[in-house]
C-alpha positions in Angstrom: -24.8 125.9 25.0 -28.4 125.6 25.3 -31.6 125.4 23.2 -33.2 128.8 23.5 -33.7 130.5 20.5 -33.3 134.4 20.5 -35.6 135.8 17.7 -36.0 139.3 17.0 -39.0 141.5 16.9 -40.9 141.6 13.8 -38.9 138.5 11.7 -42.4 136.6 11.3 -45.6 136.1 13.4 -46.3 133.0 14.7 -49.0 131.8 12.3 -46.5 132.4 9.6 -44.0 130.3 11.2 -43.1 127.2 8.6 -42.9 123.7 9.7 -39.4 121.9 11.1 -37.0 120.6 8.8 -38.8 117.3 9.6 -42.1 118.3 8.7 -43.3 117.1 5.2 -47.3 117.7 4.7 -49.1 114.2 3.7 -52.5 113.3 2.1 -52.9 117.2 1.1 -52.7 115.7 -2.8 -55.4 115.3 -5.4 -56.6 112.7 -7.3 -54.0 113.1 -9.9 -51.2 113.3 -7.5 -50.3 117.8 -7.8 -50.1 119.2 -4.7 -53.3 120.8 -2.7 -53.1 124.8 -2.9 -53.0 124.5 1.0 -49.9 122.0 0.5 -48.1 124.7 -2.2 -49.1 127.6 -0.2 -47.4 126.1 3.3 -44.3 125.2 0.9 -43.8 128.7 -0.2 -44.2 130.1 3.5 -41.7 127.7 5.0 -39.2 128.4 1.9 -39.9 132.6 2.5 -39.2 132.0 6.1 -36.2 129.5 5.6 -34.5 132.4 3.5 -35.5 135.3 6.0 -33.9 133.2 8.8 -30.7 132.4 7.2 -30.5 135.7 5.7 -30.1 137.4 9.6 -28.0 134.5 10.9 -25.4 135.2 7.4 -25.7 139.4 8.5 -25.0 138.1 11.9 -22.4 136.7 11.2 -21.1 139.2 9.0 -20.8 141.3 12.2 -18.3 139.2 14.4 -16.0 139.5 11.6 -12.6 141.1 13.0 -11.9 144.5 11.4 -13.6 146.1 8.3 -15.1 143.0 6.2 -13.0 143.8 2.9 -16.0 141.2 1.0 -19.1 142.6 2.0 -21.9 140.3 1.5 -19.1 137.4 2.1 -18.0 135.6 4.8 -14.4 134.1 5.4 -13.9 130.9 6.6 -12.3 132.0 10.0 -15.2 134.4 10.4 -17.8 131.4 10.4 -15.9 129.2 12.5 -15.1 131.4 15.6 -18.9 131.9 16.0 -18.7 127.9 17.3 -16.5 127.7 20.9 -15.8 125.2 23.4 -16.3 121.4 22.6 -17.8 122.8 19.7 -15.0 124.3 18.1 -14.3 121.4 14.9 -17.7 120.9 14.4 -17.8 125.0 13.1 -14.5 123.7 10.7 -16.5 120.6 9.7 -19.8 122.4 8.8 -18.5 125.2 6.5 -16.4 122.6 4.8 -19.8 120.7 4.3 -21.8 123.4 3.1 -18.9 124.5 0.6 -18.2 121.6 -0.8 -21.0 121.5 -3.3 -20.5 125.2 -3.8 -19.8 126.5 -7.2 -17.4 129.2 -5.7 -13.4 128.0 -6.2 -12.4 129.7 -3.6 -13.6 128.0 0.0 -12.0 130.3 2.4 -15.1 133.0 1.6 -18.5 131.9 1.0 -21.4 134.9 -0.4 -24.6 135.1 0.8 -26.5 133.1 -1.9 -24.6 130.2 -1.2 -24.8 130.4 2.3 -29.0 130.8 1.9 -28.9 127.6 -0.7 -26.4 125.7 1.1 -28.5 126.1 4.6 -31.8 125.5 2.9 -30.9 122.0 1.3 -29.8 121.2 5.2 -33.5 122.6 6.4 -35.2 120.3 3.8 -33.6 117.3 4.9 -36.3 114.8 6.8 -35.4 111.4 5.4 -33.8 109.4 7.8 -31.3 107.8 5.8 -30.4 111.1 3.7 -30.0 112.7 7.1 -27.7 109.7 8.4 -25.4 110.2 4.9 -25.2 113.9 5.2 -23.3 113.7 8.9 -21.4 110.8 8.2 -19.3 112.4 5.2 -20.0 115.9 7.6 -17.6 114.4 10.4 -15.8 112.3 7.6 -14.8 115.8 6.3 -16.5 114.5 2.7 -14.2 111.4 2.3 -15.6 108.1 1.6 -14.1 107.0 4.7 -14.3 107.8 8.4 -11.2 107.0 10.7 -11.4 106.1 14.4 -10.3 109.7 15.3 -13.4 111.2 13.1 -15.4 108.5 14.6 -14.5 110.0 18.4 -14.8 113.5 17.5 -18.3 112.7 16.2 -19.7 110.7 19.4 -18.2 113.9 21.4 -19.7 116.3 19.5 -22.9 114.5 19.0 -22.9 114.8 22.7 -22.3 117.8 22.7 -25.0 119.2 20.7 -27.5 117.0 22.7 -27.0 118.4 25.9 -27.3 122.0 24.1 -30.6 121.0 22.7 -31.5 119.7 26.0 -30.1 122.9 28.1 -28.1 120.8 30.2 -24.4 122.3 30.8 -21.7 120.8 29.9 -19.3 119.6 32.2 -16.1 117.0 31.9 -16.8 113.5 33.6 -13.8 111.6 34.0 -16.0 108.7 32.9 -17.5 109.9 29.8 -14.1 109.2 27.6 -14.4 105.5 28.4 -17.7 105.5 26.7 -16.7 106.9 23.8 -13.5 105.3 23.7 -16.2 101.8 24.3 -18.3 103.4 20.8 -15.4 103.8 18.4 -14.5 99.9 19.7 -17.9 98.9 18.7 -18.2 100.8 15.5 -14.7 99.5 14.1 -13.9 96.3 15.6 -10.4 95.2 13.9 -10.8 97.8 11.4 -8.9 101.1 11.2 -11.1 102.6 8.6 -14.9 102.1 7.7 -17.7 103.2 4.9 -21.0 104.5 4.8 -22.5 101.4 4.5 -20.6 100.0 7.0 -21.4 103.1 9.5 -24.9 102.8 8.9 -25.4 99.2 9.5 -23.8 99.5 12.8 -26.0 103.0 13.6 -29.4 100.9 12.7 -28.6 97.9 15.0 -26.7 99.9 17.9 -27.4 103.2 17.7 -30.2 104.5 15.9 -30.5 107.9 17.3 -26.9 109.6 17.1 -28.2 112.3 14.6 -31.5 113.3 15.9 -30.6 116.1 17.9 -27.5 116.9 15.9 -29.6 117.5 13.0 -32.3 119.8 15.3 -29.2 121.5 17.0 -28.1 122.7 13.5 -31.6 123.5 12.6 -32.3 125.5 15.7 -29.1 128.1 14.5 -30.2 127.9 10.8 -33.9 129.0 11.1 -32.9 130.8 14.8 -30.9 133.6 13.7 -28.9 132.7 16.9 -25.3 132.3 16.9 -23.9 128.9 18.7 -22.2 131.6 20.9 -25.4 133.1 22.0 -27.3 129.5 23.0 -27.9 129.7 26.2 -26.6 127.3 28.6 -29.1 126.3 31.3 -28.4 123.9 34.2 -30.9 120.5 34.7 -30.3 120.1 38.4 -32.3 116.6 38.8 -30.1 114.8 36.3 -27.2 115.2 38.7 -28.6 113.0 40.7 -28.2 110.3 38.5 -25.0 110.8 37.8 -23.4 111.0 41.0 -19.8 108.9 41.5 -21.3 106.3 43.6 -23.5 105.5 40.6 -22.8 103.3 37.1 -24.2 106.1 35.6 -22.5 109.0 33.6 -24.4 111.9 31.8 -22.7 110.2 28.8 -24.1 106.8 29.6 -27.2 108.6 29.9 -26.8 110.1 26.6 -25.9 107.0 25.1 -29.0 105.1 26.1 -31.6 107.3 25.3 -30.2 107.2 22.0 -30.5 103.3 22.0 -33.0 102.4 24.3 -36.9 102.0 22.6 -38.9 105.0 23.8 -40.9 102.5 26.3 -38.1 104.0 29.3 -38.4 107.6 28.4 -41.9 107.9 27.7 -42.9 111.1 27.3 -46.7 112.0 27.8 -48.6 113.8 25.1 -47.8 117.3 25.5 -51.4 119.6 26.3 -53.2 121.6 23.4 -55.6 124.4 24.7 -57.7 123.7 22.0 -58.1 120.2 22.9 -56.8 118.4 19.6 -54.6 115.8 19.8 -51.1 115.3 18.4 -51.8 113.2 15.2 -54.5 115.6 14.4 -51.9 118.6 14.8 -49.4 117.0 12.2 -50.4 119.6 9.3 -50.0 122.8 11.7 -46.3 123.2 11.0 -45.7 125.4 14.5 -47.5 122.3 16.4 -45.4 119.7 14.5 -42.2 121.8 14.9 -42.4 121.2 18.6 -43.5 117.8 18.7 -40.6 117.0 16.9 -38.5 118.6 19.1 -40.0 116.8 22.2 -39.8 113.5 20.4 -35.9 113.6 19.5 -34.9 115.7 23.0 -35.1 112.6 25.1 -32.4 112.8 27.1 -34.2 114.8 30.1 -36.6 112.5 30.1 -34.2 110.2 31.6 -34.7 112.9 35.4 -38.2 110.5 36.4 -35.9 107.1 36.7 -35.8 106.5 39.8 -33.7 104.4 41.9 -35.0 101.2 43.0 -31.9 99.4 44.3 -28.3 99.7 44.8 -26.3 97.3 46.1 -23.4 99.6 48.0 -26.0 101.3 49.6 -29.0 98.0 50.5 -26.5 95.8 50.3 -25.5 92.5 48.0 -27.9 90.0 48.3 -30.7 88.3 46.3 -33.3 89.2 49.8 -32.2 93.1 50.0 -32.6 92.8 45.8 -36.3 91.1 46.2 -37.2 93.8 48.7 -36.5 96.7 46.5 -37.4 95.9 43.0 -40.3 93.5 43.7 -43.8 94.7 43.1 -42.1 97.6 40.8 -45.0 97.0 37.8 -43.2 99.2 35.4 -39.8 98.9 32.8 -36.5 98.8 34.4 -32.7 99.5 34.0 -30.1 97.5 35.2 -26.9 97.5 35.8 -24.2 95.3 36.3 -20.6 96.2 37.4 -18.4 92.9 37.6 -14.6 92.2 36.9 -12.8 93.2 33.5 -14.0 97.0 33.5 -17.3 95.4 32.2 -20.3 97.0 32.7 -23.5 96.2 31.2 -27.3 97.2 30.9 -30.4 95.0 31.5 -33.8 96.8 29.9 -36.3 95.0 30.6 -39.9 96.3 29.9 -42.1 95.4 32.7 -41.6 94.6 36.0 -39.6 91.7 37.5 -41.0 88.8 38.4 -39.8 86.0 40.2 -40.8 82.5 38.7 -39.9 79.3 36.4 -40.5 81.2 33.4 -38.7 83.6 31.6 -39.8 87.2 31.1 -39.6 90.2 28.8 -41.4 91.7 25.8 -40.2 93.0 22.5 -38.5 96.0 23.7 -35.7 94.2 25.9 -32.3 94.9 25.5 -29.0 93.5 27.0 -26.2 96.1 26.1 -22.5 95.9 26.8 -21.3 99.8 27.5 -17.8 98.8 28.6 -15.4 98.2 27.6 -17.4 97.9 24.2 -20.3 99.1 23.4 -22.9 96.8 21.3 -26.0 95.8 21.7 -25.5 92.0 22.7 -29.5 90.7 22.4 -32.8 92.6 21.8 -36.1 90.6 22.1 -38.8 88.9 24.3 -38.6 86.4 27.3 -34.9 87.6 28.0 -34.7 87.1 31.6 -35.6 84.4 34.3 -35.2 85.1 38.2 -36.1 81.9 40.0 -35.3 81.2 43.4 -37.8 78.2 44.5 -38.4 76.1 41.4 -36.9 72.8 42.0 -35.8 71.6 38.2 -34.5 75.1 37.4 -31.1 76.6 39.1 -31.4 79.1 41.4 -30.5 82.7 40.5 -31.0 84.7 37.6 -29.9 84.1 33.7 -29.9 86.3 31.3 -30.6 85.3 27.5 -33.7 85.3 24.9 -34.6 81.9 24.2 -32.6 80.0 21.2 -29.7 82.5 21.9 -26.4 82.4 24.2 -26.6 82.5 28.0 -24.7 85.8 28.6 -25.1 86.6 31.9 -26.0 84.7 35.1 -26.3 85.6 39.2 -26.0 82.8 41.6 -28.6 83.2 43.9 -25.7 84.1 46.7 -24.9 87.6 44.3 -21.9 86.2 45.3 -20.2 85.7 41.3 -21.7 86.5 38.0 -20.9 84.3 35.3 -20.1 86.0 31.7 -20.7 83.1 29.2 -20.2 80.9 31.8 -17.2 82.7 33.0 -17.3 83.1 36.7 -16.3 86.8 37.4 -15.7 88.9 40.3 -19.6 90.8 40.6 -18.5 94.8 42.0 -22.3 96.3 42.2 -26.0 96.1 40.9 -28.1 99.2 40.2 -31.6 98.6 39.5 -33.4 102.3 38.2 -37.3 102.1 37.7 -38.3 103.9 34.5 -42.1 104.4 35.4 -44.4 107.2 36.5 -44.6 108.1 40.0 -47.6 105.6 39.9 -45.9 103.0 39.7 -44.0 104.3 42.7 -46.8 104.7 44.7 -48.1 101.4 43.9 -45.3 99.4 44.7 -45.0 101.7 48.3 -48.8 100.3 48.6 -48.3 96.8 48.3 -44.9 97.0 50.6 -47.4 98.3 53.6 -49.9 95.9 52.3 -47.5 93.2 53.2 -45.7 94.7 56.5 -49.4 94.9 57.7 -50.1 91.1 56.7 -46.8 90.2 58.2 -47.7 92.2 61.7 -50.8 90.5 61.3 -49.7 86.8 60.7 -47.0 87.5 63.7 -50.1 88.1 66.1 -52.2 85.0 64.6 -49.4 82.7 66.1 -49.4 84.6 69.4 -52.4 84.5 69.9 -54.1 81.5 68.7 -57.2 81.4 71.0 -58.1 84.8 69.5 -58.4 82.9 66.2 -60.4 79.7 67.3 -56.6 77.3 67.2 -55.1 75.7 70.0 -51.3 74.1 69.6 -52.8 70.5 68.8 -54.4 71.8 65.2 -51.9 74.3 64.4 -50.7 74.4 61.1 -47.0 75.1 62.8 -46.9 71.7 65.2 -47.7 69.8 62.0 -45.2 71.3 59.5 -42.3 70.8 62.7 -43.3 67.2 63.2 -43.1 66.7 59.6 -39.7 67.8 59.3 -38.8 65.3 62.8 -39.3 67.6 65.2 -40.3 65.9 68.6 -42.7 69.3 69.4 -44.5 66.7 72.5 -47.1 68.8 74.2 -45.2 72.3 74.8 -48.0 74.9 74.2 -47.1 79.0 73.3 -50.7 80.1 74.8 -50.3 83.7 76.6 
């Protein structure tokens, strides 16, 4: 698997290229509301390329077939499914059954070419969110008005799948990844064995809005391609590994899971370069340019490679100092982690930097999400978190919980027991990941030396306080120890 697409000389030039099955041309409408000649013109391009492209994938095709093709200009069902291998093996079976179910042919183990062309171009005009949320949910509910918990896993594994293909990442087995899926069907069906559309998508808008975006640009990639899922090329992402490594919470499906989720503050991307010096929203009617801006928008699982990791208790140790010292100063959005008894593991986003203090924190892009054992979305909003360690009237320790909601999460300040609704728990390990540029790296590296220098500095005042102008009698130190009882008497620490 992979994303490269393998054209051949002389299907289309560049500047004929149409736009992605996402692109729909707006504002390029007259007075009367008919279509510009520009708007019409681009239509008919992106149709004649549509049909050229699906056209070579069908003769493709028609080419693996096993022995002389006794239908030519057909293909049988068998032929179109062993073109898809590995993990993605059903999903072949599930798309020919989707684009021959509105078929006029009776007989669904062949499909001709025409159908194949008008079957693949109603998938390539698809844009609409919600028509493209319909279209996958009776895909992987093999056209039933219901989608069972087995359907449901198959579709979170291929989905997963197709992602890291879009992304070029290689696919490899993580003895971790089936809990999370196992933790998404949970989610999705609760008590229930069975579930509807309307039922799928209101769980998809509040947990998981995402899930289709690269499964939809995966399938588009073959369609207008002329690649077979065989021939996508698998290349390896060598700085994700990192990230998943076994002595972290995270798993490439984890990974997966929350840049579907997450809001795109903690995989920012940067606006991608134009030689010509235009920028994006002025690109949006060059279908090539809007083609790959689409792309980079819904590929955002590699994005996930610049987290970097701030804290981790195993390694810097359980406590709320060695916590201070490594996320303080960190001025950017942050993941967190929390491993505790009960298999549970959950997610802090928050997105800015933590702050210490009698007020809570957070803007509107903070999430609390519960990945195991099920995975939901617990609370989304501003002012989630408060980490307070000297206020007086407040407890010590850190809570977790937008204002006017339920308390689901809370440290002592000991990191000694995390309290889940006000259950105490065994707490197993924190990981704190910084989701910020390499500035805000650098900064917080700056103000640590700014304060080791202060420190070093202070330590010399009090050595040496004739440098300074003090003597014992008028320091600041002799007072504060009387104060507190201290019989200090007349003991001097001059050099």
């Amino acid at each position: 698997m992979g994303n490269q697409i393998v054209r051949k000389k002389g299907t289309q030039s560049n500047e004929d290229e149409p736009s992605s099955p996402g692109y729909s041309s707006t504002g390029d409408v007259t007075s009367d509301g008919s279509e510009t000649d520009q708007t019409q013109l681009s239509r008919k391009k992106s149709k004649k390329f549509q049909t050229i492209a699906l056209i070579k994938l069908f003769e493709k095709l028609e080419l693996t077939a096993d022995g002389d093709n006794a239908h030519p200009g057909e293909l049988t069902r068998a032929t179109f499914e062993d073109a898809f291998h590995g993990p993605l093996s059903k999903f072949g079976k599930l798309m020919y059954l989707q684009m021959t179910t509105n078929s006029s042919t009776t007989n669904r183990e062949r499909i001709t070419k025409e159908q194949f062309v008008k079957a693949g171009r109603e998938i390539l005009k698809m844009f609409d969110e919600k028509v493209i949320v319909k279209y996958y949910f009776y895909l992987f509910a093999s056209s039933r008005d219901q989608m069972n918990k087995e359907e449901a896993r198959q579709m979170f594994e291929i989905s997963f799948a197709l992602t890291l293909s879009l992304s070029k990442i290689l696919y490899q087995e993580d003895e971790r990844d089936p809990r999370v899926f196992t933790a998404m069907v949970t989610g999705l069906f609760g008590i229930n064995n069975e579930i509807n559309f309307d039922e799928f998508n209101k769980w998809l808008t509040e947990s998981c809005p995402h899930l289709f975006h690269c499964v939809h640009n995966w399938v588009c990639q073959i369609l207008t391609g002329s690649s077979l899922p065989s021939e996508m090329e698998m290349a390896r992402v060598p700085h994700l590994e990192g990230l998943t490594a076994g002595n972290n919470c995270t798993s490439m499906a984890i990974l997966w899971l929350l840049s579907l989720t997450l809001p795109p503050v903690y995989t920012k991307q940067p606006e991608p370069y134009r030689p010509d010096g235009a920028s994006a929203s002025s690109a949006t009617k060059d279908p090539m340019w809007t083609s790959l801006l689409l792309l980079r928008k819904i590929a955002r699982l590699p994005e996930v490679n610049s987290w970097k990791l701030l804290y981790n208790s195993d390694n810097h140790g359980m406590s709320i100092n060695r916590f201070n010292n490594h996320v303080s100063s960190y001025h950017a959005p942050t993941v967190t982690f929390f491993a505790f008894e009960g298999r549970n593991l959950y997610c802090l986003a928050i997105d800015r930097g933590w702050s210490e203090g009698p007020n809570k924190f957070g803007g509107v892009d903070c999430r609390l999400i519960q990945l195991l054992p099920v995975f939901r979305v617990t609370q989304a909003g501003e002012q989630m978190v408060r980490w307070s360690e000297l206020a007086r009237d407040i407890p010590k320790g850190i809570t977790i919980g937008c204002n006017g909601k339920t308390q689901v999460l809370r440290l002592s300040n000991e990191f000694d027991k995390i309290f889940h609704y006000e259950v105490p728990c065994e707490l197993h390990k924190i990981e704190v990941w910084g989701c910020g540029t390499e500035n805000a790296l650098k900064a917080q590296e700056n103000q640590r030396k700014w304060e080791a220098s202060a420190i070093r500095k202070e330590q010399s005042r009090k050595l040496r306080p004739q440098a300074y102008g003090e003597t014992w009698d008028d320091s600041p130190d002799k007072q504060i120890l009387q104060w507190g009882g201290v019989d200090v008497g007349n003991h001097s620490y001059n050099r």
